[in-house]
C-alpha positions as CSV (number, residue, x, y, z in Angstrom):
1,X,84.1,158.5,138.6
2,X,85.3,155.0,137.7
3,X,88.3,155.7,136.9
4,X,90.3,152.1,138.2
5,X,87.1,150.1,138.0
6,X,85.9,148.1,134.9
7,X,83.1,149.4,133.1
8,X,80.7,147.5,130.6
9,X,82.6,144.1,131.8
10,X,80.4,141.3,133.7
11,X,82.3,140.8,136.8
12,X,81.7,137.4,138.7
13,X,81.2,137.3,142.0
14,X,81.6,133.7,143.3
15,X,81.1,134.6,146.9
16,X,79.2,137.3,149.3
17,X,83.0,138.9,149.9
18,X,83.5,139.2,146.5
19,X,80.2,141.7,146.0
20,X,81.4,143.2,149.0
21,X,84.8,144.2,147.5
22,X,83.6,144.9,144.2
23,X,81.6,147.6,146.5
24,X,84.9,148.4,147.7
25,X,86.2,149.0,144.8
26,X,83.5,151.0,143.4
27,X,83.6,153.3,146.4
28,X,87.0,154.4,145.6
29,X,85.5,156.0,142.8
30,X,82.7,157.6,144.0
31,X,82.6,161.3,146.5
32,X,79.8,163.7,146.9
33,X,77.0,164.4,144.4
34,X,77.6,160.9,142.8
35,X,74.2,158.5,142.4
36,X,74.2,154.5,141.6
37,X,71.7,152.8,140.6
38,X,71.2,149.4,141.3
39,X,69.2,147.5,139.0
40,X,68.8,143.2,139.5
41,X,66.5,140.6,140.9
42,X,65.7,139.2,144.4
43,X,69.4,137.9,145.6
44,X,71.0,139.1,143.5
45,X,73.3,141.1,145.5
46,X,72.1,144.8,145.5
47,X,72.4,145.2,149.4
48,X,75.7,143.5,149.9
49,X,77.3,145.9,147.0
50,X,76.1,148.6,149.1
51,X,77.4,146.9,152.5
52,X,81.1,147.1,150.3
53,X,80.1,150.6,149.2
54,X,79.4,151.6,152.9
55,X,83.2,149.7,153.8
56,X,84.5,151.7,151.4
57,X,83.3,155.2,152.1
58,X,83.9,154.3,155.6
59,X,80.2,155.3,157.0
60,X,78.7,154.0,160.1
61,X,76.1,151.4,160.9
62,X,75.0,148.3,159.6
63,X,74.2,148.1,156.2
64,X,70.5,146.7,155.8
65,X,68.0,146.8,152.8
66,X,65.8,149.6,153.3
67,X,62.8,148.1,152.0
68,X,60.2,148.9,154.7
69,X,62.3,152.8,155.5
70,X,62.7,153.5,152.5
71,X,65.8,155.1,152.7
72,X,68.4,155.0,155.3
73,X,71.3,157.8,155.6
74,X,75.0,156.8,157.2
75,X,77.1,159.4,158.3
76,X,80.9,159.1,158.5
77,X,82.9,157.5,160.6
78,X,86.1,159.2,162.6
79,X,88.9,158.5,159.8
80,X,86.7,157.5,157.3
81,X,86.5,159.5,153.9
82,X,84.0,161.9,155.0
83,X,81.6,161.2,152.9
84,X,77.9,159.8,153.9
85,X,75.7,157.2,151.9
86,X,72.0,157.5,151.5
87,X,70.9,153.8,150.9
88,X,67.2,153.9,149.4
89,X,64.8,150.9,148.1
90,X,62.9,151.9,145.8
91,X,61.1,148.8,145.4
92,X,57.7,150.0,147.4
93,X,57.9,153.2,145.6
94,X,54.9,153.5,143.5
95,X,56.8,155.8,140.7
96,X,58.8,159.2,140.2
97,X,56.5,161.3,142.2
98,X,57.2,159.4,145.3
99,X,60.7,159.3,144.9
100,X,60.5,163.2,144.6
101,X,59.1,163.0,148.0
102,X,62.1,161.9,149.1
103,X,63.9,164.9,148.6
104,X,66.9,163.1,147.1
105,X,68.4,165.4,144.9
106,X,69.3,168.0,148.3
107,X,70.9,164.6,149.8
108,X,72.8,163.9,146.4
109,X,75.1,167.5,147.1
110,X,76.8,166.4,150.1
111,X,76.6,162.4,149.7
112,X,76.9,159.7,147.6
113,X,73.1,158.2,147.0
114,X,72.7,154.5,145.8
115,X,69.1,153.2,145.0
116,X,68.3,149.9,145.0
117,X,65.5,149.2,142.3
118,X,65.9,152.3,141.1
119,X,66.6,151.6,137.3
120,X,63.7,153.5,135.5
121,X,63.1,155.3,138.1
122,X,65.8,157.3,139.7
123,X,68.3,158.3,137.1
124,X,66.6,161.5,136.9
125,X,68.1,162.5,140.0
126,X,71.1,163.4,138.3
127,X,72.6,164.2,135.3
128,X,74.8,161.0,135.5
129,X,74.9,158.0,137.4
130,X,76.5,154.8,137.2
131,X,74.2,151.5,136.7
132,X,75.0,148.3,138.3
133,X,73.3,145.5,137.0
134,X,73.9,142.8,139.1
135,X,72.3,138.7,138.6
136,X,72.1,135.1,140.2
137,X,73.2,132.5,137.7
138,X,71.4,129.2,138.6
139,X,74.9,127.7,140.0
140,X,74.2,130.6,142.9
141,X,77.5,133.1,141.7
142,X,76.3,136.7,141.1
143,X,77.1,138.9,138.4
144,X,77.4,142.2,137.9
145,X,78.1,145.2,135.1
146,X,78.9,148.6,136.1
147,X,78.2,151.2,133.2
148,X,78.3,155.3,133.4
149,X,75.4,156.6,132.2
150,X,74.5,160.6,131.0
151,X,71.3,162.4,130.9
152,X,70.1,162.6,127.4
């Protein structure tokens, strides 16, 4: 996982395209069984990563927060990599207990699984995941730091 992306470097992201392509670039990386976790503020770009992680892994619909679902599964397109995305908020979540609820962890076998909000909360879903940190500067340009993460 990771192997052509940058790790533990801020990457800027000037404009919505370039979240979207580091997304891209990030789902190059990822197959089956893989979990990120995206951790940042309102606006600061979670769901259009994901909308470049969905381009990337080739998946079918259109790539909205899940905030009021929950959680949202695409399933691949014809000639795309085969892979699906579960997209889940856990913003409303009220702590571990309902994410277990979820029944992520069956999901995270056959798909790739990002959470939004999900630092502190979902990286016990697997016994790695990568963290994406992602922020708005005041000039309005996003940031974001990818770093692998293992269970202790």
């Amino acid at each position: 996982m990771t192997a052509g992306l940058e790790l533990d470097v801020e990457h800027v992201l000037p404009e919505p395209a370039d979240t979207e392509a580091l997304g891209e670039r990030l789902a190059a990386e990822l197959g089956p069984g893989d979990l990120v976790v995206l951790s940042g503020p309102l606006g600061a770009g979670k769901t259009v990563l994901v909308r470049g992680i969905a381009r990337g892994l080739g998946v079918a619909g259109p790539v909205t927060s899940p905030t009021f679902v929950i959680a949202r599964e695409h399933r691949p397109l014809p000639g795309g990599r085969g892979v699906p995305l579960v997209h889940v908020d856990a913003y409303r979540l009220g702590g571990a207990a309902e994410l277990d609820d979820l029944d992520l962890d069956t999901d995270l076998a056959e798909a790739v699984v990002v959470v939004e909000w999900g630092e502190g909360v979902a990286e016990r879903l697997a016994p790695r995941h990568l963290l994406v940190r992602l922020q708005r500067r005041p000039d309005d340009v996003r940031t974001a730091t990818v770093t692998r993460m293992e269970a202790a």
